[in-house]
Gaussian input, Z-matrix of N, CA and C with variables (Angstrom, degrees):
# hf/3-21g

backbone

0 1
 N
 C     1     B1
 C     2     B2     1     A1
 N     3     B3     2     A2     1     D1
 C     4     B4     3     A3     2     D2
 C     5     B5     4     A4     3     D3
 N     6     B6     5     A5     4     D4
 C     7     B7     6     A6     5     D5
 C     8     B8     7     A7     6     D6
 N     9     B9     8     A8     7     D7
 C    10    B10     9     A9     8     D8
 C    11    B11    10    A10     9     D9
 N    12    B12    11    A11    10    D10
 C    13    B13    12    A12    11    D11
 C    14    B14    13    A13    12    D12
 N    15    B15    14    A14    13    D13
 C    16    B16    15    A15    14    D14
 C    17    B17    16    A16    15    D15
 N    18    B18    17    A17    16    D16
 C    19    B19    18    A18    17    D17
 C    20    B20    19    A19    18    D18
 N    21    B21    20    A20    19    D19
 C    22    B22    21    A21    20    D20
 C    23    B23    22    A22    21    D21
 N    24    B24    23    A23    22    D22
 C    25    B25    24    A24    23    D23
 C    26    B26    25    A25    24    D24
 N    27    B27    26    A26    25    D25
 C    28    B28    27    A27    26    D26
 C    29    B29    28    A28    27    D27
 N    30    B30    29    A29    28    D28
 C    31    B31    30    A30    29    D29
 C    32    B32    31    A31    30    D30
 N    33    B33    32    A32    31    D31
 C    34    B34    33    A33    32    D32
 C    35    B35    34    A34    33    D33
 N    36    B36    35    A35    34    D34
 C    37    B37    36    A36    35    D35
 C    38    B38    37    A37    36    D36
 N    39    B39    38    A38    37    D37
 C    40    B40    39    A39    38    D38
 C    41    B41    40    A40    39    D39
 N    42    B42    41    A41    40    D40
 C    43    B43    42    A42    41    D41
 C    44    B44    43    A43    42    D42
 N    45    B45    44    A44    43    D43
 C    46    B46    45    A45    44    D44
 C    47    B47    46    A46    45    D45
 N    48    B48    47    A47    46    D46
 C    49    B49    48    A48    47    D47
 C    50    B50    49    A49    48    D48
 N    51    B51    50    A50    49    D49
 C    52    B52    51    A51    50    D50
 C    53    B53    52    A52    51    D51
 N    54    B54    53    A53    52    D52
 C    55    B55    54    A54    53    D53
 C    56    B56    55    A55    54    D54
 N    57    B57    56    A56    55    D55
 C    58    B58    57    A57    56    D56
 C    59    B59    58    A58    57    D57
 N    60    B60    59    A59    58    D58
 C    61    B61    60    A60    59    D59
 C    62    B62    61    A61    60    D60
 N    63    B63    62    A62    61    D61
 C    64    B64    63    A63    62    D62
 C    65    B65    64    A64    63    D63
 N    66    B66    65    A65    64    D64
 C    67    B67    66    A66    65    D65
 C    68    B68    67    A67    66    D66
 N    69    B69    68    A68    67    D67
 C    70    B70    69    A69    68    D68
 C    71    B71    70    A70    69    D69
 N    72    B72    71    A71    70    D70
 C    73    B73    72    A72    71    D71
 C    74    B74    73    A73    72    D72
 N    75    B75    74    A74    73    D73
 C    76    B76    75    A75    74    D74
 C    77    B77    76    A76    75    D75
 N    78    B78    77    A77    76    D76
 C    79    B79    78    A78    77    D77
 C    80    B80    79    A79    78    D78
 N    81    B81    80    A80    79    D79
 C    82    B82    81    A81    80    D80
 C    83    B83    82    A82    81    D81
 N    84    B84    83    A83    82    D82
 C    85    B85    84    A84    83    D83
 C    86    B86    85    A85    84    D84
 N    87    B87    86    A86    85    D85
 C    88    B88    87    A87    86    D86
 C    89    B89    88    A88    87    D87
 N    90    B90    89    A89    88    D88
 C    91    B91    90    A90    89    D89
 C    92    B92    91    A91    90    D90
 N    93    B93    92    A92    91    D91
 C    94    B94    93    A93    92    D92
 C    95    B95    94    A94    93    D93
 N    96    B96    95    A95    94    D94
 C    97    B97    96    A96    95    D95
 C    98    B98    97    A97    96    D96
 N    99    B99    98    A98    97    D97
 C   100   B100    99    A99    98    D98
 C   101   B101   100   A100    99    D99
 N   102   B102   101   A101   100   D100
 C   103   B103   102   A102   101   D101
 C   104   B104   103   A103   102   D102
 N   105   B105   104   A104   103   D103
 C   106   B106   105   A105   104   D104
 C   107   B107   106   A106   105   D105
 N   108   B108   107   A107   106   D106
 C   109   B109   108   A108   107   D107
 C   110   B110   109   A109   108   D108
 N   111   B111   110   A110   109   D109
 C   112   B112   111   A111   110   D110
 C   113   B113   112   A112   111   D111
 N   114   B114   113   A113   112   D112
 C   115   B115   114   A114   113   D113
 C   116   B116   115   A115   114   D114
 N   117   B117   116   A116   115   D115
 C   118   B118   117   A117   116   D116
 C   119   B119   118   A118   117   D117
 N   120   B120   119   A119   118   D118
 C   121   B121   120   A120   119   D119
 C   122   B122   121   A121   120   D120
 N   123   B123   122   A122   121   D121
 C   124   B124   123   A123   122   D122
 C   125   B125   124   A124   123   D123
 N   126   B126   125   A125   124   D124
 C   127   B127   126   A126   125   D125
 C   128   B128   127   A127   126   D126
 N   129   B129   128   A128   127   D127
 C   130   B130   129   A129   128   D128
 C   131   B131   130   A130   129   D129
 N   132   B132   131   A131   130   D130
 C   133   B133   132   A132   131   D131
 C   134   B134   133   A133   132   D132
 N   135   B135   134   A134   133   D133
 C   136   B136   135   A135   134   D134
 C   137   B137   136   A136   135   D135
 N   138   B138   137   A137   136   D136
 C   139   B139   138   A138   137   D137
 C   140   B140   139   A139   138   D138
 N   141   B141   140   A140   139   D139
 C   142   B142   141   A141   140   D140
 C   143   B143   142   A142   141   D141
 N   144   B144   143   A143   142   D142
 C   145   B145   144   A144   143   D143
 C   146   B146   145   A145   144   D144
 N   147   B147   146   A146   145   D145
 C   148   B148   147   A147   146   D146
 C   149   B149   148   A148   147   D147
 N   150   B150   149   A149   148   D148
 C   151   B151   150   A150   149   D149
 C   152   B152   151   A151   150   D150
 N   153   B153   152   A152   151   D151
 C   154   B154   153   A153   152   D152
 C   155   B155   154   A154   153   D153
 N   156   B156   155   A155   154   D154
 C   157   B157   156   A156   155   D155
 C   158   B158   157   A157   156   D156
 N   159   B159   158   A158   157   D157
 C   160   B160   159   A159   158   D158
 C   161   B161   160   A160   159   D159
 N   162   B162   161   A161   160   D160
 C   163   B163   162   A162   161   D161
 C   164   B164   163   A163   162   D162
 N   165   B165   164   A164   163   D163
 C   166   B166   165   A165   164   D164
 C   167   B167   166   A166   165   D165
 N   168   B168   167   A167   166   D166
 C   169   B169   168   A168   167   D167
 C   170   B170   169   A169   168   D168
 N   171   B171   170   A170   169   D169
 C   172   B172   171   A171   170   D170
 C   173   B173   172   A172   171   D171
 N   174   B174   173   A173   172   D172
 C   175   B175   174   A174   173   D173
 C   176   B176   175   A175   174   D174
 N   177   B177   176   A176   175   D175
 C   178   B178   177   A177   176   D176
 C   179   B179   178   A178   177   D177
 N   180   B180   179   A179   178   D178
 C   181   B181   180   A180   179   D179
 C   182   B182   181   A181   180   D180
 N   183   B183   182   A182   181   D181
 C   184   B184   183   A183   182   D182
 C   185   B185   184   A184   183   D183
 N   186   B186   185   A185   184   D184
 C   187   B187   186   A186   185   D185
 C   188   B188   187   A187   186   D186
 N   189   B189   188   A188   187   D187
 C   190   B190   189   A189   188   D188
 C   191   B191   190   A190   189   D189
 N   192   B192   191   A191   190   D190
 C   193   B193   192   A192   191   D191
 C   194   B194   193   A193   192   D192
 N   195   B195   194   A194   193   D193
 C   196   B196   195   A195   194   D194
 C   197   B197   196   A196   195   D195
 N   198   B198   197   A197   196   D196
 C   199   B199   198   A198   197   D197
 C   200   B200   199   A199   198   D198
 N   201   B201   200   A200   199   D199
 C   202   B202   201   A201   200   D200
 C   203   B203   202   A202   201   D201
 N   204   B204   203   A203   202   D202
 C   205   B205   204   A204   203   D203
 C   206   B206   205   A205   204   D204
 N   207   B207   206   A206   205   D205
 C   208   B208   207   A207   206   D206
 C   209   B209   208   A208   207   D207
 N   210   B210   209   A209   208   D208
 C   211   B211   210   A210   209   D209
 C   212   B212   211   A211   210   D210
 N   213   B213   212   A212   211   D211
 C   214   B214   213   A213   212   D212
 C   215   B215   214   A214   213   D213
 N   216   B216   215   A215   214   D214
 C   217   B217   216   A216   215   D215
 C   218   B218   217   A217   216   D216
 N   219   B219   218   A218   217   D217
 C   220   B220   219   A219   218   D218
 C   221   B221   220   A220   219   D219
 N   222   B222   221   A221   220   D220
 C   223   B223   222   A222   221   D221
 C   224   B224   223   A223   222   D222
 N   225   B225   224   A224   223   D223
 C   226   B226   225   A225   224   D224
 C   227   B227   226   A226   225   D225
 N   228   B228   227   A227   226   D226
 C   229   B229   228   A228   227   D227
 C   230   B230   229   A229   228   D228
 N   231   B231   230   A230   229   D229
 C   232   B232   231   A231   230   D230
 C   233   B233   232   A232   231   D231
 N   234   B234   233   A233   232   D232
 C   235   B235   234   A234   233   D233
 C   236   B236   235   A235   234   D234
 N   237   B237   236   A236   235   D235
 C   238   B238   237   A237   236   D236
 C   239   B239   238   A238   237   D237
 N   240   B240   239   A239   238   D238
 C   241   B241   240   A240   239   D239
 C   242   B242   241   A241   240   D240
 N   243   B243   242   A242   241   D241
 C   244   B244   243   A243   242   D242
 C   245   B245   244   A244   243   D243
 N   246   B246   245   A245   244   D244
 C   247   B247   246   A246   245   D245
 C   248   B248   247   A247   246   D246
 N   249   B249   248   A248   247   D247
 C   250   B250   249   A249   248   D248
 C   251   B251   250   A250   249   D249
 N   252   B252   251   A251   250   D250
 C   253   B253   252   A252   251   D251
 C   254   B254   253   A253   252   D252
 N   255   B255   254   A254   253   D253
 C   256   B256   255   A255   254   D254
 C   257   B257   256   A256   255   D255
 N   258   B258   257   A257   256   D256
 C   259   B259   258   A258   257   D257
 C   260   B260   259   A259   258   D258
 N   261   B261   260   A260   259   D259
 C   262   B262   261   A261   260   D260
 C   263   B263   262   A262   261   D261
 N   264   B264   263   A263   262   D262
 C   265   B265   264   A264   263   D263
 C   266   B266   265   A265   264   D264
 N   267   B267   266   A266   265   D265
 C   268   B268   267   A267   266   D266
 C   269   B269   268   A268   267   D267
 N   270   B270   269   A269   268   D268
 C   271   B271   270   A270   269   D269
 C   272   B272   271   A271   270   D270

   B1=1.4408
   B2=1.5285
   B3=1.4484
   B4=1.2910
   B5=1.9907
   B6=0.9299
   B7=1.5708
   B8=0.9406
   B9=1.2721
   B10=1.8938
   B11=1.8264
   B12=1.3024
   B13=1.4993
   B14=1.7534
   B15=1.3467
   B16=1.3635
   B17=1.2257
   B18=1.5439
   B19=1.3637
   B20=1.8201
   B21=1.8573
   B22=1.6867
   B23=1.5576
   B24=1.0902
   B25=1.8435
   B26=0.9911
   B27=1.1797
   B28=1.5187
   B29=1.4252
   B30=1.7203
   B31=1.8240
   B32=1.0009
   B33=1.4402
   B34=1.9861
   B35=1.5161
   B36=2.0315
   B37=1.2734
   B38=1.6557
   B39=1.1115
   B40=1.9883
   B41=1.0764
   B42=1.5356
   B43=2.1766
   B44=1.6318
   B45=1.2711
   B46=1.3894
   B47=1.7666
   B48=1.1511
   B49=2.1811
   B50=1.5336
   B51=1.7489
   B52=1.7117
   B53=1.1033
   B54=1.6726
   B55=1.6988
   B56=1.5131
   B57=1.4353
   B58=1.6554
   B59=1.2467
   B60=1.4887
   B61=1.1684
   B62=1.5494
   B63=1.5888
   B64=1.1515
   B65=1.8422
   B66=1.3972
   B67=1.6371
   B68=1.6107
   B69=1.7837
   B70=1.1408
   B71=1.6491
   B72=1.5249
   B73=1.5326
   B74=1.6149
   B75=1.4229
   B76=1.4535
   B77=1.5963
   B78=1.7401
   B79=1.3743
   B80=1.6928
   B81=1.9024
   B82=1.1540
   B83=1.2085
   B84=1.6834
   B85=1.1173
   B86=2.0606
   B87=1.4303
   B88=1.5781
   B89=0.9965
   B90=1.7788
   B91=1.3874
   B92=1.1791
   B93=1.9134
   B94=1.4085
   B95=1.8951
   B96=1.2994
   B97=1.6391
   B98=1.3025
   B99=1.3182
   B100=1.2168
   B101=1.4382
   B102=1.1715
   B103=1.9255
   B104=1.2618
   B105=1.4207
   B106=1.4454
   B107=1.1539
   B108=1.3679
   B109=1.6116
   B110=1.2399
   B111=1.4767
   B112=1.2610
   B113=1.1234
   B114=1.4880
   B115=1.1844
   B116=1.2322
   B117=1.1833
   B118=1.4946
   B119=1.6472
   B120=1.4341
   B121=1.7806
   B122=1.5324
   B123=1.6454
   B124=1.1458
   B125=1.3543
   B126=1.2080
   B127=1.9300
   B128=1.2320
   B129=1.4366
   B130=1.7547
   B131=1.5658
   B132=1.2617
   B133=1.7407
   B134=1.6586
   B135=1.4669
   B136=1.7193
   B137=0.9429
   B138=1.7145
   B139=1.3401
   B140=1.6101
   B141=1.4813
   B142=1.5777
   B143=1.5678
   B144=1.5472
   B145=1.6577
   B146=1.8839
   B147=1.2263
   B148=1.2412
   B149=1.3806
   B150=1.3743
   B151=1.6730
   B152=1.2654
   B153=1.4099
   B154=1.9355
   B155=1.6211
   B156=1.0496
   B157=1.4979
   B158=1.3009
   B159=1.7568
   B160=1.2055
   B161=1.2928
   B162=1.1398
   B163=1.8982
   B164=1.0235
   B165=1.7037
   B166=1.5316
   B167=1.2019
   B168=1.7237
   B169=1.2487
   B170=1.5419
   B171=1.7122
   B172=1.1932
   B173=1.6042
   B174=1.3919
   B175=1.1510
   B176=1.5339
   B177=1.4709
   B178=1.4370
   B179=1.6759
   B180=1.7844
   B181=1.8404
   B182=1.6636
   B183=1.5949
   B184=1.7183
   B185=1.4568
   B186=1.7512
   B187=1.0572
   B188=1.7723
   B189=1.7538
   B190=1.1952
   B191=1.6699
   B192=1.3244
   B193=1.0906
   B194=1.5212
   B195=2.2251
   B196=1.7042
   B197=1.3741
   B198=1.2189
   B199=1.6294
   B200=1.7394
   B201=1.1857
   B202=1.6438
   B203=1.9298
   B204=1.2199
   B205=1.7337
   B206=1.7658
   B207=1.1003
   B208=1.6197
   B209=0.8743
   B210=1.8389
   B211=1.6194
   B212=1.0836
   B213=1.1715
   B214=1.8166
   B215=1.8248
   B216=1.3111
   B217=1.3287
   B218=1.4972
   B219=1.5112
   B220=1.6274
   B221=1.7230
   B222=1.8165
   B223=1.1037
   B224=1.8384
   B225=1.0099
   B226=1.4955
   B227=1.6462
   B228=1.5710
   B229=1.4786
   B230=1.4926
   B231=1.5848
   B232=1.6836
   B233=1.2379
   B234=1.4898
   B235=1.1936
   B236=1.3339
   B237=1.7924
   B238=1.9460
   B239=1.2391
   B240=1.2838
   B241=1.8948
   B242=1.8539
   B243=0.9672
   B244=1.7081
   B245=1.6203
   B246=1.3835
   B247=1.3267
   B248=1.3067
   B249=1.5743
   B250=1.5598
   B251=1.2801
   B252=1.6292
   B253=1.4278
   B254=1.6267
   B255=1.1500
   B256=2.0621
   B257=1.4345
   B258=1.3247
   B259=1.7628
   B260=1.5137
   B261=1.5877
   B262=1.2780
   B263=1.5870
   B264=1.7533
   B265=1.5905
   B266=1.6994
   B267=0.9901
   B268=1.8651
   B269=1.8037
   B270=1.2863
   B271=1.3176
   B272=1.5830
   A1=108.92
   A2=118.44
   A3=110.99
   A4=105.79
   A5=113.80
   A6=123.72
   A7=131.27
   A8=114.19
   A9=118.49
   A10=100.68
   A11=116.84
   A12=108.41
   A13=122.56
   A14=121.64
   A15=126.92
   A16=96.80
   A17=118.38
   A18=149.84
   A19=125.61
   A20=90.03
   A21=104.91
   A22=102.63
   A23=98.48
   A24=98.79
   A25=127.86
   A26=128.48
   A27=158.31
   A28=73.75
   A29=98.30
   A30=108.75
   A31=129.40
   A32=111.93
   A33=138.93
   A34=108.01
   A35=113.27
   A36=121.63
   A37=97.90
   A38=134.65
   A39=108.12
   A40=101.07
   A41=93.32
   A42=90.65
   A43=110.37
   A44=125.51
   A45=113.85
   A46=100.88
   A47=110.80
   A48=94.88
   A49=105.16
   A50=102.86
   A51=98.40
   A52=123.27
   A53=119.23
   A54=108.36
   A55=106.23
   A56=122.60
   A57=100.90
   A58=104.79
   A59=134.08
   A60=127.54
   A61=144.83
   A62=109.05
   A63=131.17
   A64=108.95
   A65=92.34
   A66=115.39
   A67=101.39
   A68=104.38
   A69=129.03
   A70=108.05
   A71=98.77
   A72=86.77
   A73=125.78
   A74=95.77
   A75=102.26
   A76=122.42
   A77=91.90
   A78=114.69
   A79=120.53
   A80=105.44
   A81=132.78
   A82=112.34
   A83=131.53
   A84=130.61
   A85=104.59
   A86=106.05
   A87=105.80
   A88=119.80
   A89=119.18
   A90=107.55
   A91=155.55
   A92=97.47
   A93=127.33
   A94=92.41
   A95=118.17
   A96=105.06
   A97=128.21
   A98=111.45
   A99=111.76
   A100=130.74
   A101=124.82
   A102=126.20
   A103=95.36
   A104=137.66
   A105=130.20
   A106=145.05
   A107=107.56
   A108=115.36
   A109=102.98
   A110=153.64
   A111=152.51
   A112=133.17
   A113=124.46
   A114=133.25
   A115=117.27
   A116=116.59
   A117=120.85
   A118=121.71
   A119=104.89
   A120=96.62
   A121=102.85
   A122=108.07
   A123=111.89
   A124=101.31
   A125=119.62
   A126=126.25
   A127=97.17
   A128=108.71
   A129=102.93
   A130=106.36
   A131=83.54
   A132=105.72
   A133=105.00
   A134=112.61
   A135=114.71
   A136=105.64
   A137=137.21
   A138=144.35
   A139=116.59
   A140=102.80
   A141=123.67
   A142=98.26
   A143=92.85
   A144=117.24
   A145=93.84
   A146=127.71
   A147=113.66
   A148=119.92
   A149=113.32
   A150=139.32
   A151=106.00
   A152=99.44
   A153=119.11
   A154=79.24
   A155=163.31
   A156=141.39
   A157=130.53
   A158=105.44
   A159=95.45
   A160=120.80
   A161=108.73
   A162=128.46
   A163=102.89
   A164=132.56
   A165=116.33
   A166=102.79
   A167=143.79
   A168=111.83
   A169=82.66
   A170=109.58
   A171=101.55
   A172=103.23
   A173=116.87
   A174=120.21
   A175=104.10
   A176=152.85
   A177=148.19
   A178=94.76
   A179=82.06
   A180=81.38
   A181=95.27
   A182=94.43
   A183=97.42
   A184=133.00
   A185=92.82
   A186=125.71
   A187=92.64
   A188=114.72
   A189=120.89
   A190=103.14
   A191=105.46
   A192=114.06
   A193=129.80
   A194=93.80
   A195=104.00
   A196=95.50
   A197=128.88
   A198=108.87
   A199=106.68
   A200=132.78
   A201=148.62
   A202=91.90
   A203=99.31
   A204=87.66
   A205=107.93
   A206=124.90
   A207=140.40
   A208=96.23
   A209=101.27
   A210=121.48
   A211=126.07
   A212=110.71
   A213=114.70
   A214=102.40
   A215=97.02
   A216=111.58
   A217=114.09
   A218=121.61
   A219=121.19
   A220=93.88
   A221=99.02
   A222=101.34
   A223=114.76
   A224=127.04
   A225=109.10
   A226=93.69
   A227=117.84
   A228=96.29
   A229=133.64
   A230=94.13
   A231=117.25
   A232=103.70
   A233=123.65
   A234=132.12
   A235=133.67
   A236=92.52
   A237=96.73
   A238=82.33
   A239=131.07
   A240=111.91
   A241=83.55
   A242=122.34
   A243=107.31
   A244=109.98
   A245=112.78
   A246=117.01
   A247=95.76
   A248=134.82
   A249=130.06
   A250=109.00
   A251=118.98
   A252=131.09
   A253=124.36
   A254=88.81
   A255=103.75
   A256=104.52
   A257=118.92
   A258=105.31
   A259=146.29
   A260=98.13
   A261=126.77
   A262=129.87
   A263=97.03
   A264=99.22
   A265=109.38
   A266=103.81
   A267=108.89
   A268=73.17
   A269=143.69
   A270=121.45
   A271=108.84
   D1=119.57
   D2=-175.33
   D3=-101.70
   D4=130.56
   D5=168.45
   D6=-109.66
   D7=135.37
   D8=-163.67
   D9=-111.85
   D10=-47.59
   D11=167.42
   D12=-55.75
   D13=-25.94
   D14=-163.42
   D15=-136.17
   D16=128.07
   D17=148.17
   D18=-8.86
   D19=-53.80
   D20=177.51
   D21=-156.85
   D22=169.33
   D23=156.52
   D24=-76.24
   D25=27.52
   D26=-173.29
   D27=-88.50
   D28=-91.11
   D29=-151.12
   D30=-76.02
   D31=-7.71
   D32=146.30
   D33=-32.97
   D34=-71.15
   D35=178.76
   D36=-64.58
   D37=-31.06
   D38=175.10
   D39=-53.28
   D40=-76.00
   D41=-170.58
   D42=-33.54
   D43=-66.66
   D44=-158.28
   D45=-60.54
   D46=-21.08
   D47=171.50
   D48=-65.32
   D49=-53.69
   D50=179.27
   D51=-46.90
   D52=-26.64
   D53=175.95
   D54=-93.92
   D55=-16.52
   D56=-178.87
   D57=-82.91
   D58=-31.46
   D59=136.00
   D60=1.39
   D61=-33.43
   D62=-158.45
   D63=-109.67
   D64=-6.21
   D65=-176.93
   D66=70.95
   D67=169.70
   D68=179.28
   D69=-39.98
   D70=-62.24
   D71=-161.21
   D72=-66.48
   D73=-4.75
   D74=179.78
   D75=-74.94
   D76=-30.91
   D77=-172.18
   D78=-80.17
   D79=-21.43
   D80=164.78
   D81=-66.50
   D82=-44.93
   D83=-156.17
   D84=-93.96
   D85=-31.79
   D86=154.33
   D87=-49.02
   D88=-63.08
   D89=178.48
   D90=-51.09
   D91=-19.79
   D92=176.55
   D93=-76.95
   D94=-74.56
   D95=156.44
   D96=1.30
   D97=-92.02
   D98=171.85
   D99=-50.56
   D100=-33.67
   D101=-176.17
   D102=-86.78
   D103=-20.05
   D104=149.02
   D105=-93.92
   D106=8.65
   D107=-174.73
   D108=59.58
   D109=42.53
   D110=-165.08
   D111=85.76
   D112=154.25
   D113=173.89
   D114=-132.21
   D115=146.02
   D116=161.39
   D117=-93.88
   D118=141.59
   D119=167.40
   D120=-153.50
   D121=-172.04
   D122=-155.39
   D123=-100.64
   D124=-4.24
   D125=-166.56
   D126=-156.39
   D127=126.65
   D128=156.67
   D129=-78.15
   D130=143.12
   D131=178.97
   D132=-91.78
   D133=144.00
   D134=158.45
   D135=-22.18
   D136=-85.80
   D137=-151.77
   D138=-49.51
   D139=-21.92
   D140=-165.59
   D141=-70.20
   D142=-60.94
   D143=-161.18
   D144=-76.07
   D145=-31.09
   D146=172.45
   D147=-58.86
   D148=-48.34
   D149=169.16
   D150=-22.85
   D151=-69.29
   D152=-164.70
   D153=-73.14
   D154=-65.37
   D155=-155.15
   D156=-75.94
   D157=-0.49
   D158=135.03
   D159=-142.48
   D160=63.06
   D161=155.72
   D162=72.99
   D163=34.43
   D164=158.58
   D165=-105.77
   D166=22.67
   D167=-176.05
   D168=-163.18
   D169=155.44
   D170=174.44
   D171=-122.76
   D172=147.04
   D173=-168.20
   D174=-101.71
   D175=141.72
   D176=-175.82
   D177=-156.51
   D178=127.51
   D179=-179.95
   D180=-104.35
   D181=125.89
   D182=168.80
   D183=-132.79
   D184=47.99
   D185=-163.07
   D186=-82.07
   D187=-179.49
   D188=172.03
   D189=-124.42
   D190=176.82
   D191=173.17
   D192=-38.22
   D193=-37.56
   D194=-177.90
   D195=-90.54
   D196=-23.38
   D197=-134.41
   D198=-139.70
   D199=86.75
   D200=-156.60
   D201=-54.37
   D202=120.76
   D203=165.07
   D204=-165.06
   D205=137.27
   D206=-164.43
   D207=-140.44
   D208=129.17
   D209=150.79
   D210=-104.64
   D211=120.65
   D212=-179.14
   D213=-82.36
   D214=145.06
   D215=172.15
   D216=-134.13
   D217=123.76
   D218=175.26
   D219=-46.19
   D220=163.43
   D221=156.13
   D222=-101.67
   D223=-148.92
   D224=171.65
   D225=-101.73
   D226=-7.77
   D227=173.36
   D228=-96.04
   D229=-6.68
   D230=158.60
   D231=-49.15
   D232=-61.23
   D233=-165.55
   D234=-58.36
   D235=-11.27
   D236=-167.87
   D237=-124.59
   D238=9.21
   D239=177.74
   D240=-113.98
   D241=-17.55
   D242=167.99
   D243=-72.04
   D244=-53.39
   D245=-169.13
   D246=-55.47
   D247=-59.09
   D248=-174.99
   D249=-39.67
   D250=-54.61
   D251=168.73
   D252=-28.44
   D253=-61.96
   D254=177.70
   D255=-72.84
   D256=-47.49
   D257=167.47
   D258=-76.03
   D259=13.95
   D260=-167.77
   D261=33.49
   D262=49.47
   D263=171.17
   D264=-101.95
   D265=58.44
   D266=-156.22
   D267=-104.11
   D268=10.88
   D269=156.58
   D270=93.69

């Protein structure tokens, strides 16, 4: 497995504890991220704002003055501590 966000599979398996860590729905709402390259919504959610705090997700408000709206974007290190996650090298 080659990784471009993380050093080794050392720091692959951290991240993927920090996100199972983070519970299901957090880990649901990356994945939806990731199999779409992003989403937009009308509220960041906890799980969102947990995400972005620890660097798997980026939060961007591109809402207007009338109308509240955020796109989440994986980071590429969301992406390799999920994949570790789903392939169960989380250690």
């Amino acid at each position: 497995m080659i990784f471009l966000a993380h050093d080794s599979l050392e720091q692959a398996q951290e991240s993927a504890k920090a996100l199972a860590a983070l519970g299901q729905h957090a880990r649901k709402l990356l994945a939806e991220c990731v199999e779409s390259t992003g989403v937009k919504r009308k509220q960041v959610s906890a799980a969102a704002l947990a995400l972005e705090s620890q660097g798997f997700l980026f939060v961007r408000d591109i809402g207007t003055l009338w109308q509240a709206q955020f796109e989440l974007m994986p980071s590429l290190q969301g992406e390799e501590a999920l994949q570790v996650l789903d392939e169960g090298h989380e250690g």
